[in-house]
C-alpha positions as CSV (number, residue, x, y, z in Angstrom):
1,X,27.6,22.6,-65.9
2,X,29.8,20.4,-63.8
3,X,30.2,22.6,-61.4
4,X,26.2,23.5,-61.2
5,X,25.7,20.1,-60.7
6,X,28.5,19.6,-57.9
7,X,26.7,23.0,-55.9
8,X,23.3,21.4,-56.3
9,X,24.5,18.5,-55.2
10,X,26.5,19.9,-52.0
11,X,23.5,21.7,-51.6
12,X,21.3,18.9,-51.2
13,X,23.5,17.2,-48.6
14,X,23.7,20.6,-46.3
15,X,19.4,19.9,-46.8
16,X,19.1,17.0,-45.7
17,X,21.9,17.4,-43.3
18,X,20.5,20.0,-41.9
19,X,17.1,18.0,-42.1
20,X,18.5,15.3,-40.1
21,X,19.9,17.1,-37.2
22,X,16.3,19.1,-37.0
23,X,14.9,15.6,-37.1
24,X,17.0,14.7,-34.4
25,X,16.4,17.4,-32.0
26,X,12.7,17.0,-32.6
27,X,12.9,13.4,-31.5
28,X,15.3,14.0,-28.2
29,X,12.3,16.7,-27.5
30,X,9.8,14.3,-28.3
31,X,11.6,11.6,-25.7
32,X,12.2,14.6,-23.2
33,X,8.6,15.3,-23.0
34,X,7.7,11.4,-23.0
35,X,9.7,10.6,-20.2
36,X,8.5,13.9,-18.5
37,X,5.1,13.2,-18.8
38,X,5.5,9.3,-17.7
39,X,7.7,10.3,-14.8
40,X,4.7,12.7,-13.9
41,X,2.1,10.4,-14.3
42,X,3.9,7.3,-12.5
43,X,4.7,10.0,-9.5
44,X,0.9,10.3,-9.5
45,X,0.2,7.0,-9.3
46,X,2.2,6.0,-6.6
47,X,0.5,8.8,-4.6
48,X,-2.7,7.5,-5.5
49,X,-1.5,4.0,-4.4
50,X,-0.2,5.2,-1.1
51,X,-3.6,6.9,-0.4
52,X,-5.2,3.7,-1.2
53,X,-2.8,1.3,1.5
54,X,-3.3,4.1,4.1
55,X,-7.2,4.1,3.5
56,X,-7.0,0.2,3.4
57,X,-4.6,0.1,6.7
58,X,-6.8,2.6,8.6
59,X,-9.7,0.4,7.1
60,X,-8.1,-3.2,8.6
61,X,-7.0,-1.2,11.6
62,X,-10.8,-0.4,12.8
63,X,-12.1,-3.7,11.8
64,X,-9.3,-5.2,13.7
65,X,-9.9,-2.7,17.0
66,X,-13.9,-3.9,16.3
67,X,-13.0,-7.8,16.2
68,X,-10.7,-7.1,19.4
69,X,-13.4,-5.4,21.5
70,X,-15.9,-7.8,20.5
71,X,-13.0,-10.3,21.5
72,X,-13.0,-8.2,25.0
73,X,-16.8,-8.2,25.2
74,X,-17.0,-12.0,25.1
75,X,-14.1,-13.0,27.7
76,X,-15.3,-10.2,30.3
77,X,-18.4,-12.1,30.0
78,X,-16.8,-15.3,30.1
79,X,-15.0,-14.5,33.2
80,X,-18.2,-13.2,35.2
81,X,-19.8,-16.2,34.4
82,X,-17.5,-18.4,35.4
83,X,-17.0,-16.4,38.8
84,X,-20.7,-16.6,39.0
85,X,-20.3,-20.3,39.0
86,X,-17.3,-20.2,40.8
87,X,-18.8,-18.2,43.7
88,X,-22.1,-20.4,44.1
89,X,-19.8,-23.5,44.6
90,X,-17.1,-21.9,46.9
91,X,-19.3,-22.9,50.0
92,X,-19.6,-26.7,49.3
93,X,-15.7,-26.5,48.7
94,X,-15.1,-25.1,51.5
95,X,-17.2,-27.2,53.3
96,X,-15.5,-30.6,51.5
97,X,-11.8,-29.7,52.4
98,X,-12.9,-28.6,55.7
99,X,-14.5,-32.1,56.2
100,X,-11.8,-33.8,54.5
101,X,-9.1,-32.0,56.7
102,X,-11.1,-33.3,59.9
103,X,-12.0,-36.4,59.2
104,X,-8.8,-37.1,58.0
């Protein structure tokens, strides 16, 4: 009877032993595939952010090529109205240092 007892016994500790280390592997698996899966899906989403800066950079680039032209646009028309101005006055500068250099 003793000894019935001491086999069931010993077999209940191989069991669970046996129990535990499936239990064990199961969760390393379980982790394995985790990290697997959040390794893939974090890869994923830096992609996705790096299309999103390049779209956003290309987007800030054109604006900024837009605002310089416009920039460009403005000064060239500064500069021809200025030389405009410039141009209708040169005679009566001329003719002021001229008459200031002979009377003088």
């Amino acid at each position: 009877m003793y000894f019935d007892a001491i086999k069931t016994i010993t077999q209940a500790e191989q069991d669970a032993e046996a129990a535990r280390a499936s239990a064990a592997a199961e969760a390393k698996r379980i982790i394995a595939a985790a990290e697997t899966e959040g390794n893939a899906k974090v890869a994923a989403a830096e992609a996705e952010a790096r299309e999103t800066v390049a779209g956003l950079c290309a987007e800030a680039e054109r604006r900024g090529a837009e605002g310089a032209a416009k920039i460009e646009e403005t000064a060239k028309a500064d500069i021809a109205a200025f030389a405009a101005v410039a141009g209708s006055k040169m005679d009566q500068a001329v003719s002021i240092i001229v008459g200031r250099i002979v009377n003088d």
